[in-house]
MDAnalysis code that builds the backbone (N, CA, C; Angstrom):
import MDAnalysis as mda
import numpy as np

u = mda.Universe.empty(321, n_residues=107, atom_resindex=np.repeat(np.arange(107), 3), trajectory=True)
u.add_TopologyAttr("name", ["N", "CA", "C"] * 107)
u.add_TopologyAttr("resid", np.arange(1, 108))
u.add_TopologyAttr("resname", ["UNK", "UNK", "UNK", "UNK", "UNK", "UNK", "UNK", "UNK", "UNK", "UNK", "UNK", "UNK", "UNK", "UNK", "UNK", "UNK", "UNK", "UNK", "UNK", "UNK", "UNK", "UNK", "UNK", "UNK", "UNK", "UNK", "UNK", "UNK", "UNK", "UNK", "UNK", "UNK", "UNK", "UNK", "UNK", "UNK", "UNK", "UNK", "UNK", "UNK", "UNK", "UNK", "UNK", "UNK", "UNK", "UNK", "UNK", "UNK", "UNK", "UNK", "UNK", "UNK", "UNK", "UNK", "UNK", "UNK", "UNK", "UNK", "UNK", "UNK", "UNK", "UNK", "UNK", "UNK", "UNK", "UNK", "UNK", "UNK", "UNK", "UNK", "UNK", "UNK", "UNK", "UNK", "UNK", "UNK", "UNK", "UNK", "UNK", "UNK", "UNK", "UNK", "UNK", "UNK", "UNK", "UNK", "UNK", "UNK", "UNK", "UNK", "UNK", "UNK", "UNK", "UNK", "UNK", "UNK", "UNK", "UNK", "UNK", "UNK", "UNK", "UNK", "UNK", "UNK", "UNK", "UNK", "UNK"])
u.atoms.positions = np.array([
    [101.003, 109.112, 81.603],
    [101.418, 108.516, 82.871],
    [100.688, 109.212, 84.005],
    [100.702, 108.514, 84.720],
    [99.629, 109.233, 86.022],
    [100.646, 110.165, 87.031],
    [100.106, 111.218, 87.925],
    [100.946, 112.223, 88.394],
    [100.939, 110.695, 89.563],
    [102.280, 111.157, 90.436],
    [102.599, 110.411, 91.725],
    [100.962, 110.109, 92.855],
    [100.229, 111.102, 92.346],
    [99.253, 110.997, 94.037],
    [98.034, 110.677, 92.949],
    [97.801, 110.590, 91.716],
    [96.687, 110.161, 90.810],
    [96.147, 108.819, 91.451],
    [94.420, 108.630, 91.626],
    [94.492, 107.127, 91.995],
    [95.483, 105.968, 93.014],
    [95.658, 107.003, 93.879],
    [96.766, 106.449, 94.913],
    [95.875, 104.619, 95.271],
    [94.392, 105.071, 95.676],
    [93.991, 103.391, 96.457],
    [93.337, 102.569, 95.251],
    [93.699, 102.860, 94.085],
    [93.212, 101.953, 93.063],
    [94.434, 101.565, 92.246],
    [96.059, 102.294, 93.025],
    [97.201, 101.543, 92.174],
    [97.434, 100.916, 93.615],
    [97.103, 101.218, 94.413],
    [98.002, 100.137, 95.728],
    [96.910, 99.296, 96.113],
    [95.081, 99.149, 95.556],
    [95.070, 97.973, 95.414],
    [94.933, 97.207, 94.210],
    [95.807, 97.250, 92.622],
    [96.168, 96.880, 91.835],
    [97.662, 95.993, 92.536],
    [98.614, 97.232, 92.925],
    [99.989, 96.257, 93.742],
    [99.817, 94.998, 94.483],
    [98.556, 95.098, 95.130],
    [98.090, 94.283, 96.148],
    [97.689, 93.189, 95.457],
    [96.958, 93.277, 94.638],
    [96.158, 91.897, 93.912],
    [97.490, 91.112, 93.099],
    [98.051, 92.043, 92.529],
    [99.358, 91.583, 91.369],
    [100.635, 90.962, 92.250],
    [100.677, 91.145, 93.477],
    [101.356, 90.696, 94.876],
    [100.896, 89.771, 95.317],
    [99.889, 89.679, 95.279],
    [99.491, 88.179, 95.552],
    [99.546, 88.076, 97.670],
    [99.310, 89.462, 97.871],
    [99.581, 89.730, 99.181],
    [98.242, 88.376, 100.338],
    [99.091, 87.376, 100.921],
    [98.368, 86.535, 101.981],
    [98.148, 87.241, 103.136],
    [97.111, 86.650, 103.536],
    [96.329, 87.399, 104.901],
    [97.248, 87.413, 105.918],
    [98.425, 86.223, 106.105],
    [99.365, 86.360, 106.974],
    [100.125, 87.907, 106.963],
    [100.058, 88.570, 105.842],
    [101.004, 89.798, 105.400],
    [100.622, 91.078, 105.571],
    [99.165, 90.397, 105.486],
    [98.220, 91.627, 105.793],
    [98.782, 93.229, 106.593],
    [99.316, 92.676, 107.626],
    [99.766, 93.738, 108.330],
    [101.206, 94.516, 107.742],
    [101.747, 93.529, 107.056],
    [102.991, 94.031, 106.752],
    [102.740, 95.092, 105.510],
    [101.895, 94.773, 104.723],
    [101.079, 95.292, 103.493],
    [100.602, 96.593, 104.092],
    [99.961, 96.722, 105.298],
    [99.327, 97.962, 105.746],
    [100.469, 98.844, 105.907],
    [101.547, 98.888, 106.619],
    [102.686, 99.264, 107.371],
    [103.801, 100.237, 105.713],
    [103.517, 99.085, 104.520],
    [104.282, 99.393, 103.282],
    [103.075, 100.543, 102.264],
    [101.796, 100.437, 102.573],
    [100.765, 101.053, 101.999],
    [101.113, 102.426, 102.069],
    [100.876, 102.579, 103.401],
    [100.902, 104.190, 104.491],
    [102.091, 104.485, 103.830],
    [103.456, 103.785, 103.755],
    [104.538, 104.881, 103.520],
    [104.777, 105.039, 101.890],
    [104.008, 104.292, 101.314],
    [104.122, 104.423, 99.959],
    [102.679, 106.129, 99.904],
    [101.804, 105.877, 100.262],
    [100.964, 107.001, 100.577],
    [101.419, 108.112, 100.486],
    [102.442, 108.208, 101.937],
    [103.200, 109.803, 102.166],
    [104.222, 109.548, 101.270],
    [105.462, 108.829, 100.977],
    [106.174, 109.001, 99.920],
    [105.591, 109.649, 98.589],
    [104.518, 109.310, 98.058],
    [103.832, 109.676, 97.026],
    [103.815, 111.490, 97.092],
    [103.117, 111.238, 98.253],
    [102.131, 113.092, 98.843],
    [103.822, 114.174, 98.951],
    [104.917, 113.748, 99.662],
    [106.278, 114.194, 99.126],
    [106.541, 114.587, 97.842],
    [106.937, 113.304, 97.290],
    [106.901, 113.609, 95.694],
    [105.787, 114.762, 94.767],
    [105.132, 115.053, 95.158],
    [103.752, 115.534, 94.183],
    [103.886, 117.349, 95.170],
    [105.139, 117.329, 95.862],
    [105.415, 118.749, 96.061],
    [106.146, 119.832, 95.264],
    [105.514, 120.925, 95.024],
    [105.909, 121.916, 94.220],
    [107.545, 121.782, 94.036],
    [107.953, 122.049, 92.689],
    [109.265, 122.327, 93.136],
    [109.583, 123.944, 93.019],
    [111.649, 124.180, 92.954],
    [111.633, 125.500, 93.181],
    [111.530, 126.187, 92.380],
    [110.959, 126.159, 91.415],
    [110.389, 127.046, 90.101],
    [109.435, 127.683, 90.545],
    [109.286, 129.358, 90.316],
    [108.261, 130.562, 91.086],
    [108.099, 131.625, 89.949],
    [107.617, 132.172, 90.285],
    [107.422, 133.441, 89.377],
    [108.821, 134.202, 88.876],
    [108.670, 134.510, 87.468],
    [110.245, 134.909, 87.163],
    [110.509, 136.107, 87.549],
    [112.037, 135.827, 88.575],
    [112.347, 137.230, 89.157],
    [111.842, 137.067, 90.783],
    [111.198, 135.924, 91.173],
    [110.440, 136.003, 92.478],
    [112.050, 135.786, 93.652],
    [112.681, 134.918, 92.670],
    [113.713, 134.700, 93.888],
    [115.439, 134.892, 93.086],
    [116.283, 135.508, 93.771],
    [117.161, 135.135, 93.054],
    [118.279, 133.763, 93.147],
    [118.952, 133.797, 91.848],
    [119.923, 132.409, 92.229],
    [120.438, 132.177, 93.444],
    [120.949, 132.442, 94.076],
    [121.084, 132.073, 95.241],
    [119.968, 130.913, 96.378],
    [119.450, 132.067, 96.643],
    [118.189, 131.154, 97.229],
    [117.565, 130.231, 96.286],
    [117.522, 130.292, 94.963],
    [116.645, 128.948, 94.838],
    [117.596, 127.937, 94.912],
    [119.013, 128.012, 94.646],
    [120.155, 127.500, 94.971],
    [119.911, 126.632, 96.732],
    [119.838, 127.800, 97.359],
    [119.280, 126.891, 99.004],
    [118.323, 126.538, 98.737],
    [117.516, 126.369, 98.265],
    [116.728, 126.005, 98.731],
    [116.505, 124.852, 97.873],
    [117.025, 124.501, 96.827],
    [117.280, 122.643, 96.270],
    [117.795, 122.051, 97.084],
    [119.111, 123.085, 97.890],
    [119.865, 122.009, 98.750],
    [119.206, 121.169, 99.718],
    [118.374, 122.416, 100.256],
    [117.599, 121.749, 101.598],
    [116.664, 120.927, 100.776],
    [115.884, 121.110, 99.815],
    [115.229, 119.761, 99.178],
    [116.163, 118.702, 98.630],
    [117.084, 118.559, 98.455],
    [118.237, 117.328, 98.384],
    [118.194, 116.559, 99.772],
    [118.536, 117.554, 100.530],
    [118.763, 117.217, 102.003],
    [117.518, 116.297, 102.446],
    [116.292, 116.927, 102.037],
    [115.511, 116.017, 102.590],
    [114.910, 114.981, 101.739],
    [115.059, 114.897, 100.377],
    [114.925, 113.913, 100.001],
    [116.053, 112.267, 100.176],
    [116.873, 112.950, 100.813],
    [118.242, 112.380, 100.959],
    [117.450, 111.609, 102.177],
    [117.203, 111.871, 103.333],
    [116.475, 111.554, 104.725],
    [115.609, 110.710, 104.288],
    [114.939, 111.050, 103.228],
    [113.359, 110.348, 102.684],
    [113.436, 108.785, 101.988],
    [114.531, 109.102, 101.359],
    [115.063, 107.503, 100.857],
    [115.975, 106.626, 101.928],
    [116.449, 107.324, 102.602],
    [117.442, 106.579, 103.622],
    [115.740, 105.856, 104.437],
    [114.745, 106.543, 104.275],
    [114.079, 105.996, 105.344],
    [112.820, 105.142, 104.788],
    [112.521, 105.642, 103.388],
    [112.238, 104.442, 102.039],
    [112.642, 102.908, 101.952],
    [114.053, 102.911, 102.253],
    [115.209, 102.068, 102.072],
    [114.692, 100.797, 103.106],
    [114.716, 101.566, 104.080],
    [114.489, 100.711, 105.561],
    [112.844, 100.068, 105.613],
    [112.132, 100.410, 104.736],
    [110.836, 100.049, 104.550],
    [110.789, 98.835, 103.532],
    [111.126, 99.395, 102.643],
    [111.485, 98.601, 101.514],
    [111.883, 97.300, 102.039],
    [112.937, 97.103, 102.679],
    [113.990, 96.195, 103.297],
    [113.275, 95.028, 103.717],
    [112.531, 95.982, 104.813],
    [111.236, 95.576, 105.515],
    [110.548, 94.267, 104.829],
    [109.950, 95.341, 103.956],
    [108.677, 94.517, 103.232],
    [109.093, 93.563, 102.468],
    [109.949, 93.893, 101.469],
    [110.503, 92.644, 101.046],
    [110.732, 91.191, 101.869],
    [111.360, 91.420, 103.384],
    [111.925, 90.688, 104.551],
    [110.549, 89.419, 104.064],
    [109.494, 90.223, 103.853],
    [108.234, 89.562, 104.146],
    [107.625, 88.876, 103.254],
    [107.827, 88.812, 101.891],
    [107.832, 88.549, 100.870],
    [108.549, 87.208, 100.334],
    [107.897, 86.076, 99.643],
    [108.242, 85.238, 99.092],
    [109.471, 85.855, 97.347],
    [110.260, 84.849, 97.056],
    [110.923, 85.083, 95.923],
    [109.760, 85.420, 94.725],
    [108.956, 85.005, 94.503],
    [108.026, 85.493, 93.072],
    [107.548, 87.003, 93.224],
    [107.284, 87.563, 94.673],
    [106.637, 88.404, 95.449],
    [107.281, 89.065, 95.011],
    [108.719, 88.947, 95.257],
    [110.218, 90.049, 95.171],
    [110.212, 90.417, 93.630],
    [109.643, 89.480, 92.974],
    [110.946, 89.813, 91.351],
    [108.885, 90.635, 90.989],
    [108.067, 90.229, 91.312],
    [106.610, 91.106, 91.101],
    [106.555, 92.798, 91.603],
    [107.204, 92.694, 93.079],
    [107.584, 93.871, 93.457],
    [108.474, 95.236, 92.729],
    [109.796, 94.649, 92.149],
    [110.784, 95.795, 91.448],
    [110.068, 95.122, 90.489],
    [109.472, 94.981, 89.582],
    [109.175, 94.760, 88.638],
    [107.688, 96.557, 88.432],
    [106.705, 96.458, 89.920],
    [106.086, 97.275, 89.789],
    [106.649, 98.757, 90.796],
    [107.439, 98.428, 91.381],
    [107.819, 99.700, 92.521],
    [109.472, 100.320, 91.619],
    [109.636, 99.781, 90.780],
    [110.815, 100.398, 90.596],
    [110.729, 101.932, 89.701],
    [109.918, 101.560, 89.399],
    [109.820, 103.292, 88.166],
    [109.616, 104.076, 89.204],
    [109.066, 104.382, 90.699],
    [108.630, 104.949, 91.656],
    [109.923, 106.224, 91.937],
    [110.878, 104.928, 92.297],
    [112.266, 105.919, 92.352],
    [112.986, 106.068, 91.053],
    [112.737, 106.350, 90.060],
    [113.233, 106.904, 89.177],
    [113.984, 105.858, 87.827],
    [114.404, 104.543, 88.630],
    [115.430, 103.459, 87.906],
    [114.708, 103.094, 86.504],
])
């Protein structure tokens, strides 16, 4: 399987062709690109695993939280994109879409 940021502009323009994205959308397509981009570049961040002994439980303890916390922010604001783009999207578009964006978040 490819890491999250592998071939980022040769799977989003695979999404694109398999979307069937019209020039009318064009823009809406640009707007869903970019945040699929940085969503990706997020994801493909270290997690809190360090050298053994570098930190103790506790802190790596905070410091998931605050990465909960902001992944928590990150989908609330995913969500609203998503919403978005879909808005823009014909019914075949939609069931093509979770068909290729859903493994992204985990489902």
């Amino acid at each position: 399987m490819w890491g999250p940021i592998q071939y980022v502009k040769g799977r989003l323009a695979f999404m694109k062709a398999e979307l069937e994205i019209l020039d009318a959308q064009e823009e809406l397509w640009d707007v869903f690109a970019e945040a699929l981009r940085d969503f990706l570049k997020t994801r493909s961040r270290p997690g809190i695993e360090g050298p053994a002994g570098a930190t103790g439980l506790p802190e790596r303890l905070a410091m998931r939280e605050r990465d909960l916390a902001s992944d928590l922010q990150t989908l609330r604001q995913w969500r609203a994109i998503i919403e978005t783009f879909y808005a823009g999207l014909n019914e075949e578009q939609r069931r093509c879409a979770d068909e290729l964006l859903t493994h992204l978040f985990g489902f």
